[in-house]
C-alpha positions in Angstrom: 98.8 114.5 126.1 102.1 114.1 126.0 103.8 113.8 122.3 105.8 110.0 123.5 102.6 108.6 124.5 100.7 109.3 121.5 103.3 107.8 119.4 103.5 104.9 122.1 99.8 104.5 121.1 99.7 104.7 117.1 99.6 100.4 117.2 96.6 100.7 119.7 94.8 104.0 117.0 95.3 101.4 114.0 93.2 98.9 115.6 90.9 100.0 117.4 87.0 100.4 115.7 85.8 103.8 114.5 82.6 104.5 115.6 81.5 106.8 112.5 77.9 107.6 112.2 77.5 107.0 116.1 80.4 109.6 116.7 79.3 111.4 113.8 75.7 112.3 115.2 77.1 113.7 118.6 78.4 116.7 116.4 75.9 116.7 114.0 73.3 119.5 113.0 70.0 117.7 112.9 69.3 118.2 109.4 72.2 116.3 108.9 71.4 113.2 110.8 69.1 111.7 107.5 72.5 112.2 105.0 74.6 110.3 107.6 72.1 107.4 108.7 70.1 106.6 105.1 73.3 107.6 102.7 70.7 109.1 100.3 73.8 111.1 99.3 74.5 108.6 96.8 72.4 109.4 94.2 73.6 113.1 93.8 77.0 111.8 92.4 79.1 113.8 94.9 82.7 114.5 94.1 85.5 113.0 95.9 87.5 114.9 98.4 89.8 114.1 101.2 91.5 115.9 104.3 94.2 115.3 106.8 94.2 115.2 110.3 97.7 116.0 111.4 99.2 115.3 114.6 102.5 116.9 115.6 104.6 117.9 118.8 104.7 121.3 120.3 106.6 121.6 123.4 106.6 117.9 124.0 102.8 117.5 124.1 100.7 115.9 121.0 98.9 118.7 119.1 96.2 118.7 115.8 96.4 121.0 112.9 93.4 123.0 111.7 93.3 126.2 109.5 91.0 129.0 108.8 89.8 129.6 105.4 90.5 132.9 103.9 87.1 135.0 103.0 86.2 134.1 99.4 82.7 133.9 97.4 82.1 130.6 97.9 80.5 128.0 101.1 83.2 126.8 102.5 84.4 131.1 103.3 86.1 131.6 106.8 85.6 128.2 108.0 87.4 125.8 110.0 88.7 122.7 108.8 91.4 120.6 108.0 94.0 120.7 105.0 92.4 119.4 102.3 90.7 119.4 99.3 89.2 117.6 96.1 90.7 114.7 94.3 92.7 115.6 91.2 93.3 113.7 88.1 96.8 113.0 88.7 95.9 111.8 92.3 96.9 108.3 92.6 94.6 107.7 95.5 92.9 110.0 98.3 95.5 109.4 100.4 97.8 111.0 98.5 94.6 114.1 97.6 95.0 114.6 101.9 98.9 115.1 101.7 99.4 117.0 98.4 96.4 119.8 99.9 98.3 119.5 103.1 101.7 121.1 101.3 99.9 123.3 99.3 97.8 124.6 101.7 100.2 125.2 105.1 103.6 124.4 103.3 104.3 120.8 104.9 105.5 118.2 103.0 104.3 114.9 102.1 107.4 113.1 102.9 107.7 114.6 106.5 104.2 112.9 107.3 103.5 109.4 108.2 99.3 108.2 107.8 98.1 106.0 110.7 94.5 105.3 109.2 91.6 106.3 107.2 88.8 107.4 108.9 84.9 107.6 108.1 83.5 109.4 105.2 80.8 112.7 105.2 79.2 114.1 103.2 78.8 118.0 102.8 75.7 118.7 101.2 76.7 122.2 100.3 79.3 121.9 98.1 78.0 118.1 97.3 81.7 116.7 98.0 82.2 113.2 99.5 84.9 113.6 102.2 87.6 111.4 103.6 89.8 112.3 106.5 92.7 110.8 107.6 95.2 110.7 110.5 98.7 111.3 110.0 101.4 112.4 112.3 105.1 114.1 111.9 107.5 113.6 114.5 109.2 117.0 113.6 108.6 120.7 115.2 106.7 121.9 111.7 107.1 125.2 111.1 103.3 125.9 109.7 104.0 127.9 106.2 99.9 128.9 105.4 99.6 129.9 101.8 98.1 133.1 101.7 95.5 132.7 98.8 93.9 129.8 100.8 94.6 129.9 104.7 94.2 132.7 107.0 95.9 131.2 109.6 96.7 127.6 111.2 95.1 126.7 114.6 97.1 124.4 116.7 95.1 122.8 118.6 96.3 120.0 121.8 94.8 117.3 122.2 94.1 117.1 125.5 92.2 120.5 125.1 90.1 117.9 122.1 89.7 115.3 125.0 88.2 118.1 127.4 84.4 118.3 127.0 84.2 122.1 128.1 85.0 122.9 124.4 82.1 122.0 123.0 79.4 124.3 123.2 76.5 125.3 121.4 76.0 127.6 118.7 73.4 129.6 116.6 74.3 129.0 112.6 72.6 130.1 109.3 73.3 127.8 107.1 72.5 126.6 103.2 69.7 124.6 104.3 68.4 126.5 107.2 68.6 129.9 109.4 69.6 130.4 112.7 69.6 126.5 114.1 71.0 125.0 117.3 74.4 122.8 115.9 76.7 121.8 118.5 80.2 122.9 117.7 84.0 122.9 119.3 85.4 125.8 121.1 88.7 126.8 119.7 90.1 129.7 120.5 88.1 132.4 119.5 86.8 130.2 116.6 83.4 127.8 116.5 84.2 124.4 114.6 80.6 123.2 113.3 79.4 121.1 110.5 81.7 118.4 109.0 84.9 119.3 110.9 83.0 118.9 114.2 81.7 115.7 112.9 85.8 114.6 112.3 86.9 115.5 115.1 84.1 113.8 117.1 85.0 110.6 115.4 88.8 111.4 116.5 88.0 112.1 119.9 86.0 109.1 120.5 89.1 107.1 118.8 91.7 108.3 121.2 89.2 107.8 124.3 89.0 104.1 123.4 92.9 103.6 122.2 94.4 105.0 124.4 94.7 104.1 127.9 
């Protein structure tokens, strides 16, 4: 996708309906499915955490930021995701939790990035954090600055490579809850993209299929 017509489209992206738990479940491990339909999250108290999904030219076509977690004791170790991260004190609003994470983690910052909309909340039962994406987009060429204590490295992803259904594939995982299941996941790279981040970006896709035509 070219980098004009997505920007010719943000109107279009504001309006249009998000799907969530319907494009949510397509990318869904099936012990999943009960958090997302029945919300019986609620009770646990889960903490608040939010992410950004940033769109940004590279040689005139739209791309998507993602990053790979550096190896660390904890769950969320070598995963994909997108910049982000829990709410702070100081936060004056998730919004702004998606944007500060987003400098701190791969060095762009805030006032460089516009945010089209707020997208559908999921909850990751692992960690027991409540987690709110949203779309943003910079009309600059970012030069990606990952710091080193948090991000391996950034994946760049296009999104007409998103929009292709030959990336997604199907994956063995061990998980928290269970060993060695069938999840559906996203092909990027060398990387699998499972779990919530699959679950985002299925909620993206499905956006951009019906906004933009």
């Amino acid at each position: 996708m070219q980098f004009h017509y997505f920007i010719n489209n943000i109107t279009n992206l504001k309006k249009e309906k998000l799907l969530a738990t319907d494009a949510h479940i397509k990318m869904a491990p099936l012990e999943r499915i009960t958090y997302l339909k029945d919300k019986s999250y609620t009770e646990k108290q889960p903490r608040n955490a939010a992410v950004l999904m940033l769109v940004y030219p590279k040689n005139d076509l739209a791309h998507l930021a993602l990053i790979v977690r550096n190896t660390y004791p904890g769950v969320h170790s070598s995963q994909i995701s997108f910049p982000g991260g829990k709410e702070e004190v100081e936060d004056e609003n998730l919004e702004y939790t998606a944007l500060r994470e987003t400098e701190e983690e791969v060095g762009i910052e805030m006032h460089r990035i516009e945010i089209i909309r707020q997208f559908s909340e999921i909850y990751i039962p692992p960690s027991n954090f409540l987690v709110t994406p949203y779309l943003g987009f910079s009309t600059e060429n970012l030069e990606f600055k990952p710091n080193p204590d948090e991000v391996k490295r950034v994946l760049e992803l296009p999104i007409h490579q998103l929009l292709n259904d030959e990336i997604i594939v199907q994956t063995k995982m061990t998980t928290s809850y269970a060993t060695n299941i069938d999840v559906p996941a996203f092909q990027v790279e060398k990387y699998v993209v499972w779990g919530a981040t699959a679950m985002m970006l299925s909620e993206l896709k499905e956006l951009f299929k019906n906004a933009i035509k």
